[in-house]
N, C-alpha and C positions, 0 to 999 in steps of 0.2 A: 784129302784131295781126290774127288774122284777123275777115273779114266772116261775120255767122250770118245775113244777111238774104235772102231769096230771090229781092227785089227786087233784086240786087246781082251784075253779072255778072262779078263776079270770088269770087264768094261757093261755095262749098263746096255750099250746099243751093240753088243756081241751078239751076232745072231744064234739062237738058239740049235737051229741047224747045220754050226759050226762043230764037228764032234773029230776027236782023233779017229783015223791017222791023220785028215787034212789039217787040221786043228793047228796039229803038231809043227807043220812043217808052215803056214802059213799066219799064223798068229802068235804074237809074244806070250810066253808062258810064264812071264814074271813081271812084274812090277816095275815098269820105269819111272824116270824123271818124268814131273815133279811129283805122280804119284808115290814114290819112295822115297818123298823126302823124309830125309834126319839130321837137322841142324846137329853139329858137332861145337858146340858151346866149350870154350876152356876159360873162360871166366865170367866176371860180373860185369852188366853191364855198366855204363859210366856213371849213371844217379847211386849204384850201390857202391862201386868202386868209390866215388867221391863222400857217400856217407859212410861208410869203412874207413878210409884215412882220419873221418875227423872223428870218429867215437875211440880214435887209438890215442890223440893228443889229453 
């Protein structure tokens, strides 16, 4: 997922002549939502969970 935000210095439309110190104090230095997204999965979905029950019978 890319960033479209300019304020974002991993971002595509981050101006080039955005450089620390302003950088720093005026742009995100890290990756947010939904740029960093990480589904947190703790199981199988419901087609596996349902063929997992019946290759146990």
């Amino acid at each position: 997922i890319r960033c479209e935000q300019s304020n974002c210095k991993f971002s595509l439309f981050h101006p080039a002549s955005c450089k620390p110190p302003a950088c720093l104090r005026t742009c995100w230095q890290y990756r947010r939502f939904p740029e960093q997204y990480s589904p947190h999965i703790d199981s199988y979905c419901p087609a596996c969970s349902f063929y997992q029950s019946n290759q146990d019978d």
